[in-house]
C-alpha positions as CSV (number, residue, x, y, z in Angstrom):
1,X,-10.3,-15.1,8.5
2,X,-7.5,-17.4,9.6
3,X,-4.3,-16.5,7.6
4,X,-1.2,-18.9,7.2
5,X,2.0,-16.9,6.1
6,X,4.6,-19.3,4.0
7,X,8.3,-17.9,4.3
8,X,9.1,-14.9,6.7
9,X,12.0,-13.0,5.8
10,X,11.8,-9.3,5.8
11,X,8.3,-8.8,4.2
12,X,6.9,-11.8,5.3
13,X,7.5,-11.1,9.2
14,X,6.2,-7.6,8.7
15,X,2.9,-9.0,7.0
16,X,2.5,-11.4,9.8
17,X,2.9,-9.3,12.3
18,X,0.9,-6.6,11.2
19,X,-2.1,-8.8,10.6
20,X,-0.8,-10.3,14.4
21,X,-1.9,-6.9,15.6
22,X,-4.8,-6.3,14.1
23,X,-5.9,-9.2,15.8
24,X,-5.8,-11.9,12.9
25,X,-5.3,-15.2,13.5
26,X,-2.0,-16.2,11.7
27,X,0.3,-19.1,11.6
28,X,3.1,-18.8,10.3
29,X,6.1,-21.3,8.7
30,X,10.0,-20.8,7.9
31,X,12.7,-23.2,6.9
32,X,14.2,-21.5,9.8
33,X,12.2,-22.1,12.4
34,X,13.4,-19.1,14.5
35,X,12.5,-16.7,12.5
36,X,9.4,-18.0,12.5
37,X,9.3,-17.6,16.1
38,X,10.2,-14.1,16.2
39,X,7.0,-13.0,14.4
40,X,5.1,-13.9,17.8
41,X,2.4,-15.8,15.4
42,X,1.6,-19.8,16.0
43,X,4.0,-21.4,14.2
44,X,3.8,-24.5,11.8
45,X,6.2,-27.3,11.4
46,X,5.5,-27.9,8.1
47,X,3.6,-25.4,5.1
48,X,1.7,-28.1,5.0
49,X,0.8,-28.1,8.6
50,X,0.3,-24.2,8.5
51,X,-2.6,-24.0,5.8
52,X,-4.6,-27.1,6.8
53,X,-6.7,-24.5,8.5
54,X,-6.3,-21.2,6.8
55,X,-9.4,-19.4,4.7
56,X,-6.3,-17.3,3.0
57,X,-2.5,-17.8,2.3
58,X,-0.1,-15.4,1.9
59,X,3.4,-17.1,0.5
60,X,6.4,-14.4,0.8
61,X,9.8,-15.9,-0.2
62,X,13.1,-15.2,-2.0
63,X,13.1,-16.7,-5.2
64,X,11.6,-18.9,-7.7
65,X,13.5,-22.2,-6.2
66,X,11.9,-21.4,-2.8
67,X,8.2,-21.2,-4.2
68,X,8.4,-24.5,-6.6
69,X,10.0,-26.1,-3.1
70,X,7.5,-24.8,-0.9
71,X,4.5,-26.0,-3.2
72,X,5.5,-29.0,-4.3
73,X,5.9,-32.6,-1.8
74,X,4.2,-34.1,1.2
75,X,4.6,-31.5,3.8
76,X,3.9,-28.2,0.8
77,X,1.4,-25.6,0.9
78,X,-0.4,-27.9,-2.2
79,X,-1.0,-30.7,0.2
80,X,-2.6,-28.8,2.9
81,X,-4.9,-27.1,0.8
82,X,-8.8,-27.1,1.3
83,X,-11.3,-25.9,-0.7
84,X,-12.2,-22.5,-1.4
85,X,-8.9,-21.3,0.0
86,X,-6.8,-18.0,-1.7
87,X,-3.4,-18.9,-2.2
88,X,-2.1,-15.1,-2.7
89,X,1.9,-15.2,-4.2
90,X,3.6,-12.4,-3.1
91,X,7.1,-13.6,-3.6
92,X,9.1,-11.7,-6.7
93,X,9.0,-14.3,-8.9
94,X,8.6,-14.9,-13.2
95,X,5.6,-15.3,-13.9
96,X,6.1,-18.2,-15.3
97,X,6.7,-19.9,-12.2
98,X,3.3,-18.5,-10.5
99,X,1.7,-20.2,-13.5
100,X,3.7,-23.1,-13.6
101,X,2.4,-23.6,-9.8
102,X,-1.0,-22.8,-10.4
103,X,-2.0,-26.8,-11.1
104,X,-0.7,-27.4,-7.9
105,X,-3.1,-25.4,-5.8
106,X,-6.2,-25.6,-8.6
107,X,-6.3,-29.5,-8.0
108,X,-7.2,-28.9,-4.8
109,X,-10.3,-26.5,-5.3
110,X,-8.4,-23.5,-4.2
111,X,-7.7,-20.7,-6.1
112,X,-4.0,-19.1,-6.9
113,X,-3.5,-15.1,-6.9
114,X,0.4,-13.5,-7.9
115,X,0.2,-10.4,-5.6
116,X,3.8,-8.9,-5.3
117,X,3.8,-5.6,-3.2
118,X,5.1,-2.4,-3.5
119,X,6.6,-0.9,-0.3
120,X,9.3,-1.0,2.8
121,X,9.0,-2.6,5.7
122,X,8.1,0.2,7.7
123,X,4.7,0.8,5.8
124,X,4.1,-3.1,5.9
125,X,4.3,-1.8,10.0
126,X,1.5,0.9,9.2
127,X,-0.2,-1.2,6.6
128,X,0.1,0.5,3.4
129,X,1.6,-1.4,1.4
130,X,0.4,-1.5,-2.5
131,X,-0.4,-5.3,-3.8
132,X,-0.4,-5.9,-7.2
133,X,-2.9,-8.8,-8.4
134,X,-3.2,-11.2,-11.0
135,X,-5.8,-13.7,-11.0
136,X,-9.7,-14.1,-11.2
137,X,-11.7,-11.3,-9.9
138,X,-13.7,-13.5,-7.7
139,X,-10.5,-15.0,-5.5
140,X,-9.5,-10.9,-5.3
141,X,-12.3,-10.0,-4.2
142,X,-12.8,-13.0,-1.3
143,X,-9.2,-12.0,-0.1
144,X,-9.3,-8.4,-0.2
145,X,-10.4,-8.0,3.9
146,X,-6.8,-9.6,4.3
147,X,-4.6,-7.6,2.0
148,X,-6.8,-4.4,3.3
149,X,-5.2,-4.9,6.3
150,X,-1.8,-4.9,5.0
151,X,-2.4,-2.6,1.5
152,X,-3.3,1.1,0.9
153,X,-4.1,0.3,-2.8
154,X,-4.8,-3.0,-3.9
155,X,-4.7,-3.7,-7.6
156,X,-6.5,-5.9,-9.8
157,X,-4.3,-6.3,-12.9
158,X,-5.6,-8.6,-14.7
159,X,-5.0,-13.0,-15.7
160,X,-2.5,-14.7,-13.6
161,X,1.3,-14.0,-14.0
162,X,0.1,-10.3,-14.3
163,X,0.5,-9.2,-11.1
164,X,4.5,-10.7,-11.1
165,X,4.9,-8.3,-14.5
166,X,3.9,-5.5,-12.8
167,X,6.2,-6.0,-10.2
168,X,9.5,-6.9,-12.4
169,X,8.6,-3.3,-13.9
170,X,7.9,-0.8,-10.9
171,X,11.6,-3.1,-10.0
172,X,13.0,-2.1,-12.9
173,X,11.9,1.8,-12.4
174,X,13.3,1.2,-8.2
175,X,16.6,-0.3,-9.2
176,X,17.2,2.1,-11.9
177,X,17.1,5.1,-9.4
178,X,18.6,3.3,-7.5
179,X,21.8,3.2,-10.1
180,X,21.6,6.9,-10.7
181,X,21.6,8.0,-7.2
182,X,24.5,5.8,-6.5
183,X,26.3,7.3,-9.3
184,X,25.8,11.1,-8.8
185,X,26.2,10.7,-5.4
186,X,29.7,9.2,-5.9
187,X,30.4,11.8,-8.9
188,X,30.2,14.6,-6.2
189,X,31.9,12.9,-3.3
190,X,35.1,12.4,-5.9
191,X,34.7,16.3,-7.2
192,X,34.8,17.2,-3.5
193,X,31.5,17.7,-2.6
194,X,30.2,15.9,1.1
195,X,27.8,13.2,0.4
196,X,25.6,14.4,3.2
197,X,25.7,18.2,1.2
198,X,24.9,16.5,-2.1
199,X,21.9,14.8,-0.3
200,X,20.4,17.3,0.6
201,X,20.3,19.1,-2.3
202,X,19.0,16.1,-4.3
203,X,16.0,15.8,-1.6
204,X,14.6,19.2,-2.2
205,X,15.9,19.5,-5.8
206,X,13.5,18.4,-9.0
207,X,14.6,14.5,-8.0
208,X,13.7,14.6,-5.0
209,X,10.8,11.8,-4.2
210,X,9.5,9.0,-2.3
211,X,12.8,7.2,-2.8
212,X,15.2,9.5,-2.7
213,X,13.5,10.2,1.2
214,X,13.3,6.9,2.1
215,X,16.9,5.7,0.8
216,X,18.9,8.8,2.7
217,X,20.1,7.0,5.8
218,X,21.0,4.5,3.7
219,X,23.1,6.2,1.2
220,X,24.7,8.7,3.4
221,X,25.5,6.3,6.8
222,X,25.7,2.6,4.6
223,X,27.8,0.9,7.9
224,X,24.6,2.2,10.3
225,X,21.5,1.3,8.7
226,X,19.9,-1.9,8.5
227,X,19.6,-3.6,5.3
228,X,16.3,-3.4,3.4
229,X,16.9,-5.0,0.1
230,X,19.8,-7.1,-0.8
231,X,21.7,-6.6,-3.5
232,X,21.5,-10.5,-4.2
233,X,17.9,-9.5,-4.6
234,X,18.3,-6.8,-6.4
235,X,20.7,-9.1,-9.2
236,X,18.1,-11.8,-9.3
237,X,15.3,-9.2,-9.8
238,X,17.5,-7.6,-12.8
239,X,17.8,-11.1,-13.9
240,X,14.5,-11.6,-14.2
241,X,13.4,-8.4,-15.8
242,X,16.3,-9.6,-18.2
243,X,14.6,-12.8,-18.9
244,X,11.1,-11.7,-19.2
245,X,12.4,-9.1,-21.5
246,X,13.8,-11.5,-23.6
247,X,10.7,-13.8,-23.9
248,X,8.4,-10.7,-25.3
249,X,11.4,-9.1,-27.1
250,X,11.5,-5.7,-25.5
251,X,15.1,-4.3,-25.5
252,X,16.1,-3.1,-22.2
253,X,19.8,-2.1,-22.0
254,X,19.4,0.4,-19.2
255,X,18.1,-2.5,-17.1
256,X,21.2,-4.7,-18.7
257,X,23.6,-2.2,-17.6
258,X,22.2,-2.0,-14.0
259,X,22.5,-5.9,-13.5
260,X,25.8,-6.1,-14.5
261,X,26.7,-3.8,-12.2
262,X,25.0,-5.4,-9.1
263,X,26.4,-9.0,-10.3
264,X,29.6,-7.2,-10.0
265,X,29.0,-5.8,-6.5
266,X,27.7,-9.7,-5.7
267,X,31.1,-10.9,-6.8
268,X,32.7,-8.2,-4.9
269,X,31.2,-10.2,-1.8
270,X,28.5,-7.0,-1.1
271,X,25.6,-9.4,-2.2
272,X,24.3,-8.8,1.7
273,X,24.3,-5.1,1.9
274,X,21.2,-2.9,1.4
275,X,21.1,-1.9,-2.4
276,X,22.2,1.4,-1.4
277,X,25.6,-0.7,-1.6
278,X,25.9,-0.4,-5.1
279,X,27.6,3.6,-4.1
280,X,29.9,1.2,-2.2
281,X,30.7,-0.8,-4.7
282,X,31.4,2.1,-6.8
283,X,33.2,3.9,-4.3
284,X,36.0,0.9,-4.5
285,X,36.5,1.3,-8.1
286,X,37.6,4.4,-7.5
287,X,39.9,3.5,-4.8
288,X,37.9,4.1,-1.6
289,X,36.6,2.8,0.7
């Protein structure tokens, strides 16, 4: 299969070239064309230009702006379209903007997945990721020797917009830990306690999981470590868990608490450290640095 990749920030460089090196024909398309570049795939001039060809699209960008742009006009992924093509929407995005592009891509024969993933960068490298889809059964099923390549678990979870629900949640479960280790490790470094001795205890203690592994360079070296989510992503996320929450009325104040805090850290100008930045933020609230 011939795969176009729309948008290739962090995740979408790593799905591009992972399926690069499994010897899939990609192309790829950026706004900034460098990045694009960089993946080592062919690279389109326009989204349109990228998916004239493609049997399967994968579209991977930052926010809900992004996908109506990159959809919509002369040069889009719409206009490129054939027939019989899978559109797959990967992006973090309401589902009400998956849905709202779904005419777009129907009109022209194709057929329109939401499949968010679950998972860092480094197991988009060793392709387990976990996708998350919403859609018909028949377009999961044509695109599934793509995302097998990328995906450990792929998951059919049911209509369209389903799959982008799914994700705001497991979001809502990451950025929530995400909170509390930020807190307790900042409660102990101000009783006295060395972050990198607090750490350790939490990794082998009852909390210690997935997360709290993968996060620990992060949390206890925050000026070393490359950044894997933004906290400007993580506000817009919370923003739109807040916003879906208020549409089907389910009361959330946790998840209300948390984004107030990482619009704060935003507005502290941290919106382009790794979410582990939130323990920074909180650290100068306290009067450190």
């Amino acid at each position: 299969m011939k795969v176009a990749i729309i948008g290739v920030g962090r995740m979408g460089a790593g799905m591009a070239v992972r399926l690069r090196e499994t010897g899939t024909e990609v192309v790829v398309w950026n706004r900034t064309p460098a990045k694009a570049a960089a993946t080592g795939c062919a690279v389109a001039g326009t989204a349109r230009e990228a998916v004239a060809a493609a049997d399967v699209v994968l579209v991977s960008l930052a926010d809900d702006a992004a996908v109506r742009s990159a959809y919509d006009g002369p040069d889009g992924v719409a206009a490129g379209l054939r027939e019989g093509v899978v559109v797959v929407e990967s992006s973090t995005i309401d589902p009400e903007t998956v849905r709202g592009v779904e005419p777009l891509v129907t009109g022209r024969g194709a057929t329109l997945l939401d499949g968010p993933v679950s998972g860092s960068i480094a197991l988009v490298e060793k392709g387990q990721l976990t996708f998350m889809v919403g859609g018909p059964a028949e377009g999961v099923d044509r695109v599934r020797p793509v995302l097998d390549l990328l995906a450990r678990q792929v998951f059919h979870v049911g209509a369209l917009g389903s799959g982008a629900i799914v994700k705001l949640s497991i979001n809502t479960v990451v950025l929530g830990l995400n909170q509390a280790l930020a807190e307790a490790l900042v409660l102990a470094e101000r009783a006295g306690v060395p972050r990198e001795t607090t750490y350790e205890v939490f990794a082998n203690s009852a909390i210690g999981s997935a997360f709290v592994s993968y996060k620990r360079a992060a949390f206890e070296r925050p000026d070393e470590v490359p950044v894997a989510f933004s906290l400007d992503l993580v506000a817009k996320d919370l923003d739109l868990v807040r916003q879906l929450a208020a549409r089907v009325g389910a009361r959330m104040p946790q998840a209300e608490a948390n984004l107030g805090v990482a619009t704060a850290a935003v507005a502290a100008a941290l919106g382009d450290r790794d979410m582990s930045g939130v323990a920074t933020y909180l650290r100068t609230l306290s009067g450190e640095l």
